[in-house]
Backbone as JSON, one array per atom type, in Angstrom:
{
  "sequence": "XXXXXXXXXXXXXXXXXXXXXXXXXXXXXXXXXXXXXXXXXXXXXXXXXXXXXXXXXXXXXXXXXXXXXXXXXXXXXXXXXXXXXXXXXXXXXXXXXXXXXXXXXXXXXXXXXXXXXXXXXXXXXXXXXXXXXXXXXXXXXXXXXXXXXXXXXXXXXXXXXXXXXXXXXX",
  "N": [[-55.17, 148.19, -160.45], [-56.82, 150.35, -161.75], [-55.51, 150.02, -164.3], [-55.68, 147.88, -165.13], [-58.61, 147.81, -165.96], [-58.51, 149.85, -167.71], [-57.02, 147.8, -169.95], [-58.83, 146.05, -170.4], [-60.91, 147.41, -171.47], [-59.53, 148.63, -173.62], [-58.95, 145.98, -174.84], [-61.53, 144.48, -175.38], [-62.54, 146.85, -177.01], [-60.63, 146.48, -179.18], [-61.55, 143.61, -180.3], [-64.43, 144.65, -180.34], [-64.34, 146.16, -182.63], [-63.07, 144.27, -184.53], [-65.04, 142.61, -184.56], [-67.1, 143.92, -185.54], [-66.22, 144.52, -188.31], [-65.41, 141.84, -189.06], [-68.34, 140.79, -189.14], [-69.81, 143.16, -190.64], [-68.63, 142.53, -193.25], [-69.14, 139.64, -193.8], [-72.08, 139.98, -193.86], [-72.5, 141.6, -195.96], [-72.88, 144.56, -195.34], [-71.47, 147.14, -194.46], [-70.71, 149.88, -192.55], [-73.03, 149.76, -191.37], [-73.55, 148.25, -188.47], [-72.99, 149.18, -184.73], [-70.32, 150.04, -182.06], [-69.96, 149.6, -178.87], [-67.31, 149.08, -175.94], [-66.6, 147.58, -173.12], [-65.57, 146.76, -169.75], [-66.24, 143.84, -169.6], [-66.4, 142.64, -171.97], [-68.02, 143.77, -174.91], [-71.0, 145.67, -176.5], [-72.89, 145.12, -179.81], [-74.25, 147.08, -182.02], [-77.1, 146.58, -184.34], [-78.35, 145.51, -187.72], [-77.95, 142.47, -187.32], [-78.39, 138.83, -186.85], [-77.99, 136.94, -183.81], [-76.42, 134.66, -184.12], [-74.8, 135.42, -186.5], [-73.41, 137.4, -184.97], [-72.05, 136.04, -182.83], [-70.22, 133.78, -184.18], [-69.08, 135.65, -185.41], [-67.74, 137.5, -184.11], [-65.9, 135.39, -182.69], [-63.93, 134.55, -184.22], [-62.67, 136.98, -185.14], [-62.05, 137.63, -182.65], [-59.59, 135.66, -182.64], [-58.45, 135.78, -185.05], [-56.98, 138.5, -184.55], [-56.06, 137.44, -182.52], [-54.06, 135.62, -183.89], [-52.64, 137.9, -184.99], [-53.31, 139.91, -186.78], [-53.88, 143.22, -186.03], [-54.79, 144.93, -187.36], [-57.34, 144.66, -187.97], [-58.59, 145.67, -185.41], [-58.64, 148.93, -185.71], [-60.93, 150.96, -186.97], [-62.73, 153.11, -189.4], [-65.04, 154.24, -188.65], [-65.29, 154.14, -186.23], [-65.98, 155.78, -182.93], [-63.95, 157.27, -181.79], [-62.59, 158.45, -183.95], [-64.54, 160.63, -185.26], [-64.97, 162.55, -182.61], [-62.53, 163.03, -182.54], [-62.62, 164.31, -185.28], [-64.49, 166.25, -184.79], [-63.43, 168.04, -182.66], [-61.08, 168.75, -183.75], [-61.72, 170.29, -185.93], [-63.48, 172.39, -184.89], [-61.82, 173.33, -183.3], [-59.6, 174.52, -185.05], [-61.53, 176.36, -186.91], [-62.07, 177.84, -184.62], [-59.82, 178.98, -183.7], [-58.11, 180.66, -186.24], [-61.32, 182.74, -186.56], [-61.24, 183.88, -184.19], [-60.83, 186.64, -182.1], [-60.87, 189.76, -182.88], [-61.27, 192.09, -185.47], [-62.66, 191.71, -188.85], [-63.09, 189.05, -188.98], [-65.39, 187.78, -190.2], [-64.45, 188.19, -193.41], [-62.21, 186.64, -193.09], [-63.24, 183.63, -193.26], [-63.25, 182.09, -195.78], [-61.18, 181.25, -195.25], [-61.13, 179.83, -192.93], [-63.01, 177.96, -193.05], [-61.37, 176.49, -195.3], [-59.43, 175.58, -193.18], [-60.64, 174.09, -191.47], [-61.84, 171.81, -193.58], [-59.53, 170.59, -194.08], [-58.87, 170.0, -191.38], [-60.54, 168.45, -190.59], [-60.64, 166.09, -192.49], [-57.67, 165.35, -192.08], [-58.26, 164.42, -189.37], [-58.83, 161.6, -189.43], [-56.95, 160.01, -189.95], [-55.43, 161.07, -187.73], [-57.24, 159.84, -186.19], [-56.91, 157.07, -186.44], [-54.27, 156.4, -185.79], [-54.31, 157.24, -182.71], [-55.84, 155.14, -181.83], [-54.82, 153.05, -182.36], [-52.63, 153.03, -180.51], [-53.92, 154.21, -178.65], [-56.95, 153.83, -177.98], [-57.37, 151.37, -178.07], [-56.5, 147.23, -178.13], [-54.72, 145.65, -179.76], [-53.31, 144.01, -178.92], [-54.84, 141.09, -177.92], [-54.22, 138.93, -175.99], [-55.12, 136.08, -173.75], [-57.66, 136.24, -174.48], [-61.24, 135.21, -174.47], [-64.12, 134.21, -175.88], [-67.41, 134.5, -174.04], [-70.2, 134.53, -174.34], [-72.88, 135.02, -176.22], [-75.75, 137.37, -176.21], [-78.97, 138.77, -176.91], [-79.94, 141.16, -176.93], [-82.12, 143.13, -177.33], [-85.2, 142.92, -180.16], [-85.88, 142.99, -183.32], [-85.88, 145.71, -186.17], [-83.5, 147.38, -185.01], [-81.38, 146.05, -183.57], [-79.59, 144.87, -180.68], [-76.69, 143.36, -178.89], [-75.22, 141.83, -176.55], [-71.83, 141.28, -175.98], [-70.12, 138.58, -174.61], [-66.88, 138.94, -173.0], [-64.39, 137.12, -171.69], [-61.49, 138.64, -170.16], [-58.29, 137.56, -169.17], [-56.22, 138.58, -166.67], [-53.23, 140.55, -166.94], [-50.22, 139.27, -165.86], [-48.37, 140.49, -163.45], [-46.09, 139.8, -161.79], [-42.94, 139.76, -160.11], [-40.27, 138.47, -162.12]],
  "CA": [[-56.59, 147.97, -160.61], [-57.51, 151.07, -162.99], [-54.85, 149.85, -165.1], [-56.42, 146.32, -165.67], [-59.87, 147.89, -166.28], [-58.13, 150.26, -168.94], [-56.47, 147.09, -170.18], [-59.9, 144.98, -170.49], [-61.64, 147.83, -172.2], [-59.03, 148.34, -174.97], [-58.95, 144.73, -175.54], [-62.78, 144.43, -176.09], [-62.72, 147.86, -178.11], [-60.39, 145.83, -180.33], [-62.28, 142.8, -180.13], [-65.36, 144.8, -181.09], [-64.11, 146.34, -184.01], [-62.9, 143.34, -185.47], [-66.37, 141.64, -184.49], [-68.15, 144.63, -186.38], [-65.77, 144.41, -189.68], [-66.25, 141.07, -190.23], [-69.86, 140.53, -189.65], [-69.93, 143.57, -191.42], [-67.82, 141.94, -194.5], [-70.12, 138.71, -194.06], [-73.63, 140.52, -194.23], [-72.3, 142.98, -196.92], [-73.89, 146.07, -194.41], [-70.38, 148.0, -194.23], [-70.91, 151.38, -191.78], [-74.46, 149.74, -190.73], [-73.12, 148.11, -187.14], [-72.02, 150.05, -184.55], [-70.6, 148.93, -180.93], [-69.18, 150.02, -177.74], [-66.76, 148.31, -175.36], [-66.45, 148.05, -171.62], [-64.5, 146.19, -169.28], [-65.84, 142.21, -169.57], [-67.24, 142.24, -173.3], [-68.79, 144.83, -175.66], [-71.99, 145.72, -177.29], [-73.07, 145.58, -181.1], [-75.88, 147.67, -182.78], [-77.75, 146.87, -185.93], [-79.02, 144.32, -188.68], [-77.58, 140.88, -187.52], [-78.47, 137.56, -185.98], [-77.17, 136.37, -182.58], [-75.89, 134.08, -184.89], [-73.94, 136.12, -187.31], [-72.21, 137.74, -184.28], [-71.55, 135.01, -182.05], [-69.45, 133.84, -185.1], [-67.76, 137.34, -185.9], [-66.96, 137.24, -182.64], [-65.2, 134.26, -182.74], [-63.62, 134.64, -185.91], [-62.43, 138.24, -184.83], [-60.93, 137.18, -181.77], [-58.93, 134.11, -183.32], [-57.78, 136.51, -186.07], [-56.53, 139.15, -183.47], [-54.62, 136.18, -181.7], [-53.43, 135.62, -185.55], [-51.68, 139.13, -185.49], [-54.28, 140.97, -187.74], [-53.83, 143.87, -185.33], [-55.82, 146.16, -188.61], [-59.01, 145.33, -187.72], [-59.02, 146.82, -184.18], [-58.57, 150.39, -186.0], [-62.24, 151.25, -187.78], [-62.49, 154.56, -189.96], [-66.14, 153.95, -187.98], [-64.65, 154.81, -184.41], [-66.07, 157.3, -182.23], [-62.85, 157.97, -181.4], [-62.8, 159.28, -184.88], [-65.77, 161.48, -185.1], [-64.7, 162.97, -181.8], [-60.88, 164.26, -182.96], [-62.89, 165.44, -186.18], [-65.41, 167.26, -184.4], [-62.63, 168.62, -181.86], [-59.97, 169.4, -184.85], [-62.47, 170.87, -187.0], [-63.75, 173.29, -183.87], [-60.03, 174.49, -182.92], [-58.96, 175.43, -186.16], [-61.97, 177.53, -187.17], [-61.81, 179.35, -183.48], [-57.83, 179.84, -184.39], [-58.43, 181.17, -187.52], [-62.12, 183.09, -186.48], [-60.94, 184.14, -183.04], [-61.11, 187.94, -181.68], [-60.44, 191.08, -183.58], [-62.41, 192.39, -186.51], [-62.38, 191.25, -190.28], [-63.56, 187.52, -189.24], [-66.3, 187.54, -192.25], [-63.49, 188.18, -194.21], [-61.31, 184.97, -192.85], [-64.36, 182.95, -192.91], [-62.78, 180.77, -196.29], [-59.6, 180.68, -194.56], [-61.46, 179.01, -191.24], [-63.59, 176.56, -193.69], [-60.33, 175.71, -195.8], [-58.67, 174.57, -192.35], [-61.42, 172.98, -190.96], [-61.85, 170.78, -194.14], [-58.3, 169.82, -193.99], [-58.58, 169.77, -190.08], [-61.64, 166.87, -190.63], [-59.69, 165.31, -193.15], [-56.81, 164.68, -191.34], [-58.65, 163.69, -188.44], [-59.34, 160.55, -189.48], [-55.11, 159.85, -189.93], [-54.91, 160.68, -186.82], [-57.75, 158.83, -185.05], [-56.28, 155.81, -186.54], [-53.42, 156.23, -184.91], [-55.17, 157.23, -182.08], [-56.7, 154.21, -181.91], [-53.36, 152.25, -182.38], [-51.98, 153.74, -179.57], [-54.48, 154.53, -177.06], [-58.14, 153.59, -177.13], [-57.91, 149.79, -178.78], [-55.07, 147.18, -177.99], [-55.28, 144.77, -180.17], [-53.06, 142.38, -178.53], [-56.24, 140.61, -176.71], [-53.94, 137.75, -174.8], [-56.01, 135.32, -173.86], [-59.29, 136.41, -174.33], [-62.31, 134.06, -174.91], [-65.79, 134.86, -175.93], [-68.18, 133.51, -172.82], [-71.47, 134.45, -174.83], [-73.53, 136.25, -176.84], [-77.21, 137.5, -176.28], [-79.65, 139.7, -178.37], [-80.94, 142.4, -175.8], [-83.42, 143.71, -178.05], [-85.31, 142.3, -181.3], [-86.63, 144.01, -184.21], [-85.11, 146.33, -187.08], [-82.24, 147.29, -184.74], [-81.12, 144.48, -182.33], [-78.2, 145.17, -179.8], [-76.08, 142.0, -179.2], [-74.23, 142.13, -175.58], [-71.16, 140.22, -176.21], [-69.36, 138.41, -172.79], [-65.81, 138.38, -173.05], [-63.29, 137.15, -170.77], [-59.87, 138.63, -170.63], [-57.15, 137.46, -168.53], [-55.4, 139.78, -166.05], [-51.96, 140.85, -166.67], [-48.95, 138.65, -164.88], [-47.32, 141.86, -163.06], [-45.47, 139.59, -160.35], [-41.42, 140.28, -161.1], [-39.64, 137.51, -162.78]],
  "C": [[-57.13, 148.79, -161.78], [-56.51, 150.71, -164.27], [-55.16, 148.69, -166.09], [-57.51, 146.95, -166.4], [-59.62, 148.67, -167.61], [-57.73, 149.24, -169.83], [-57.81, 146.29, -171.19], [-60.79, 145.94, -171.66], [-61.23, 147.74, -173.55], [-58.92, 147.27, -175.42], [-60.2, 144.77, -176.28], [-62.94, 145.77, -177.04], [-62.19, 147.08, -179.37], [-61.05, 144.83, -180.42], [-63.82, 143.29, -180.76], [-65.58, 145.06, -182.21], [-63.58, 145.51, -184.99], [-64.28, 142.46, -185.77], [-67.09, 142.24, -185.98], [-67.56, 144.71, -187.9], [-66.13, 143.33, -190.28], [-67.17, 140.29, -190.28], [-70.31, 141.69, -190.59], [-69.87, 143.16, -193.37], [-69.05, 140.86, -194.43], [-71.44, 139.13, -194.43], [-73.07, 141.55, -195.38], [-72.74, 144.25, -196.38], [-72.1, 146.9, -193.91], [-70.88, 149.22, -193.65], [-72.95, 150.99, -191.14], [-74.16, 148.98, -189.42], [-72.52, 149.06, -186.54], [-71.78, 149.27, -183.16], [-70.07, 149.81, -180.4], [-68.34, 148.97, -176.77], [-67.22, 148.54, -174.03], [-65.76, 146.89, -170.95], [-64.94, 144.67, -169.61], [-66.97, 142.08, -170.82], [-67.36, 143.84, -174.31], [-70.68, 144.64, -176.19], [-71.76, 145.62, -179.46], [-73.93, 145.96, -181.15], [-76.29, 147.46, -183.78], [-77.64, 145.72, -186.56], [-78.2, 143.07, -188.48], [-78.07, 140.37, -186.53], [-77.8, 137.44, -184.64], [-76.18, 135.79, -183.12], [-74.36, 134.49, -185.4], [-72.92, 136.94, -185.95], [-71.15, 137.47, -183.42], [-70.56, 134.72, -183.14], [-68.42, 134.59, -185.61], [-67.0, 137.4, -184.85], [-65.78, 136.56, -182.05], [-64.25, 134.28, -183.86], [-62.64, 135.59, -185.65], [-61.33, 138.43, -183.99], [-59.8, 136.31, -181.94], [-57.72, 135.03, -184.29], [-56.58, 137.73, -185.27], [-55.17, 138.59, -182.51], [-53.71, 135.72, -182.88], [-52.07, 136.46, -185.73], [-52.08, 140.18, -186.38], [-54.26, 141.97, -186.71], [-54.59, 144.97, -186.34], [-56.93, 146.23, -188.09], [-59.31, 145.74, -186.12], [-58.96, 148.09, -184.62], [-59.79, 150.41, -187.09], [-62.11, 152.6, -187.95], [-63.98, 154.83, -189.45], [-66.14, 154.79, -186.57], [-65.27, 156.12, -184.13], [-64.92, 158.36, -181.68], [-62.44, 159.15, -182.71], [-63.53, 160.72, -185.2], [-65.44, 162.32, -184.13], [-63.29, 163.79, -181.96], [-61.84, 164.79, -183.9], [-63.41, 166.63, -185.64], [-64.05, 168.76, -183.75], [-61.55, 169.52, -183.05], [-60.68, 170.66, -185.37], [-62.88, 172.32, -185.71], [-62.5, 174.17, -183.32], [-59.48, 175.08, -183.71], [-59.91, 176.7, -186.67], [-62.04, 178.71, -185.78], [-60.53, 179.75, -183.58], [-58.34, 180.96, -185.1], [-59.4, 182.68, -187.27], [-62.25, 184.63, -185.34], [-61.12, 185.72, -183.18], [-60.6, 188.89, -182.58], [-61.84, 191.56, -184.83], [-61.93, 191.42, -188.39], [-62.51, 189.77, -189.85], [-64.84, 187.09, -190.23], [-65.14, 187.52, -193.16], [-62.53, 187.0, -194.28], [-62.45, 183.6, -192.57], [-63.89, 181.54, -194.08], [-61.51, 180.2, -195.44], [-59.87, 179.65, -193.53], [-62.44, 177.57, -192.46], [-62.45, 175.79, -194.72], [-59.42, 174.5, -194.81], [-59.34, 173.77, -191.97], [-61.6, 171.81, -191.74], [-60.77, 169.94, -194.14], [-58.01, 169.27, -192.16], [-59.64, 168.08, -190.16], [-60.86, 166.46, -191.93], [-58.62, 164.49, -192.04], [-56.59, 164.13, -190.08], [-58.41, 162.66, -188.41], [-57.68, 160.03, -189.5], [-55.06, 159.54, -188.68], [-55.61, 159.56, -185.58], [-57.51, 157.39, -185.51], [-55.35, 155.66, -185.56], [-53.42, 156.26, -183.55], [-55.66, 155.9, -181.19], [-56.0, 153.07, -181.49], [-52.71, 152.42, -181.04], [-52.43, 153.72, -178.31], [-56.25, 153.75, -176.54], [-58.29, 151.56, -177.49], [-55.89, 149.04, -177.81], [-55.54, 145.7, -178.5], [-54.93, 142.93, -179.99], [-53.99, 141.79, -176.95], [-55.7, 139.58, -176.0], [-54.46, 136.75, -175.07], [-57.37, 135.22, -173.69], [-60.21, 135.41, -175.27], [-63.54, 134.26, -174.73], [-66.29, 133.7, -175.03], [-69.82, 133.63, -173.56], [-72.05, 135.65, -175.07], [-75.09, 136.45, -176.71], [-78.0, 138.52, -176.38], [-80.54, 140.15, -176.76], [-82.1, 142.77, -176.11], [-83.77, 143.12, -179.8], [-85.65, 143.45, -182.18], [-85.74, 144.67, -185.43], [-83.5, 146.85, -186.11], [-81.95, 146.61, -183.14], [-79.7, 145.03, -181.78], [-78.19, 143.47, -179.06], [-75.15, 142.5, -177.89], [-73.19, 140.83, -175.76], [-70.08, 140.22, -174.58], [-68.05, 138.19, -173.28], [-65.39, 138.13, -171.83], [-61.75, 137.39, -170.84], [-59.12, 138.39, -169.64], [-56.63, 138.61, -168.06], [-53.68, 139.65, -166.71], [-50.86, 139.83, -165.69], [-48.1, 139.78, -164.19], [-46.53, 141.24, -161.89], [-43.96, 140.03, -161.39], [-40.95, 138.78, -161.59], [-38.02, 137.33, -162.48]]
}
């Protein structure tokens, strides 16, 4: 049961991030959508149509079933932002940590941290690849899209349906 629901989310995570690349790519608004998943669909945030996402949507998913397994990994991802933050926070308390002379190691803790948020982003790809996305979506099929809120920033609840798993034995 929690295995499915993990299952359903990483699908729609991938599923969203392909939605949000290429309505992104279509509206030219690169890093202006943002979305979240959850078990039977996702959300989008920001400057598009019902239209334009119902479409991405579709498009996204199709592509996904294609084998484009890229665009489920976004340099966008909270999953991102979240190792940086975390990286970037462990290396300067390494570095910063107890004794005296930490003014003194203060470039040393902002040298790692820049390279620690740097190489965040490496790893929340992989990350991404691995654990929070999966981009092989099965047989999933968009059930519908509808604009929650209007105005300068519009959220777009998108319905997926994904297929359970076959776990009988063979």
């Amino acid at each position: 049961m929690l295995m499915s629901w993990v299952t359903a989310v990483r699908r729609n995570h991938a599923a969203e991030h392909a939605t949000i690349a290429v309505a992104s790519r279509r509206l030219d608004i690169i890093g202006e959508l943002g979305g979240r998943a959850v078990p039977n669909g996702f959300y989008v945030y920001g400057p598009a149509s019902t239209q334009v996402i119902e479409e991405s949507s579709r498009e996204a998913i199709q592509r996904l079933k294609a084998g484009e397994s890229g665009l489920a990994v976004s340099p966008f991802c909270g999953t991102n932002f979240l190792l940086a933050g975390a990286l970037t926070t462990l290396s300067a308390a390494i570095i910063l940590g107890g004794g005296k002379g930490r003014f003194q190691r203060l470039p040393q803790a902002i040298g790692f941290g820049v390279f620690a948020l740097i190489g965040s982003f490496r790893v929340g790809a992989e990350v991404q690849r691995r654990w929070t996305t999966d981009a092989d979506v099965g047989q999933m099929s968009l059930e519908g899209v509808v604009q929650k809120r209007g105005g300068r920033h519009a959220v777009h609840r998108v319905y997926t349906r994904v297929e359970p798993e076959d776990t009988s034995p063979r």
